[in-house]
C-alpha positions as CSV (number, residue, x, y, z in Angstrom):
1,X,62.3,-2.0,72.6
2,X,62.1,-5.6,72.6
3,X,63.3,-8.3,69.8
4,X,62.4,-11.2,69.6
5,X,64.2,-13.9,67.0
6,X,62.3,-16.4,65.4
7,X,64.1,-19.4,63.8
8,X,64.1,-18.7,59.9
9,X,61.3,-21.6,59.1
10,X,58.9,-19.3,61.5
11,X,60.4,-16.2,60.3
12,X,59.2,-17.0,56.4
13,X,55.8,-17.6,57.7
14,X,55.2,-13.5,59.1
15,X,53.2,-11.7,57.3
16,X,53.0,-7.6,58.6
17,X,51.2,-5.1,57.5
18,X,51.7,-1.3,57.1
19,X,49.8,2.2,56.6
20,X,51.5,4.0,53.6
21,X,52.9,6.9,54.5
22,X,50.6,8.9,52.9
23,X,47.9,6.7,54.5
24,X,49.2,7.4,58.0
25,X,49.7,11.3,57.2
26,X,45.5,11.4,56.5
27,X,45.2,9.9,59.3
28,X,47.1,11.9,61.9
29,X,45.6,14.5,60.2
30,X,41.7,13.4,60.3
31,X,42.8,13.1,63.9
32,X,43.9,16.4,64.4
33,X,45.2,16.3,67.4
34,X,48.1,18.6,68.3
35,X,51.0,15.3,68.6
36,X,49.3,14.1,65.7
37,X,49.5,17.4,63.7
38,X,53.7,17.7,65.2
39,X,54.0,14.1,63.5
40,X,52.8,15.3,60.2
41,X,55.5,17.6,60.1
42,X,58.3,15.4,61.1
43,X,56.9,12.6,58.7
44,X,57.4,15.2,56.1
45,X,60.6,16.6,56.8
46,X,61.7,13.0,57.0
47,X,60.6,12.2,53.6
48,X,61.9,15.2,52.4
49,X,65.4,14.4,53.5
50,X,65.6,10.9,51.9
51,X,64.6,12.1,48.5
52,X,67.5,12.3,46.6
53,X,68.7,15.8,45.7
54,X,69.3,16.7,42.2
55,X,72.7,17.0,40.8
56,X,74.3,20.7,40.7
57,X,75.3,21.4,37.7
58,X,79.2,22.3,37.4
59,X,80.5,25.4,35.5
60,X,82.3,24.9,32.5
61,X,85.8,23.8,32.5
62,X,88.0,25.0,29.7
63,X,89.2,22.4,27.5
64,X,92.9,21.8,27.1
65,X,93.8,23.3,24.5
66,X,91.4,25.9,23.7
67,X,91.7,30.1,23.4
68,X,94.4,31.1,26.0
69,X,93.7,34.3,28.0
């Protein structure tokens, strides 16, 4: 991989442009080809594992003070 370093004045002046993800998953599909069809999958399972996960719930915790056993 190679980076290159602008000075900040040239820097501000980039512009890029990028395929959604969803965009690039049609895409790799329309294609169909086999490495195309393996990146789908990873593309997923990558999104899926940044989602955040919900919160488990805790169980109950007695409160101080409440019926003894």
């Amino acid at each position: 991989m190679t980076v290159i370093e602008l000075p900040d004045e040239q820097a501000a002046a980039l512009k890029a442009f990028f395929i959604s993800r969803d965009d690039l998953i049609a895409a790799k599909l329309a294609a169909g080809r086999p490495q195309d069809l393996a990146d789908v999958d990873a593309i997923r399972k990558a999104a899926e594992s940044q989602c955040p996960q919900p919160a488990k719930e805790k169980p109950a915790q007695p409160k101080p003070g409440g019926p003894s056993q």
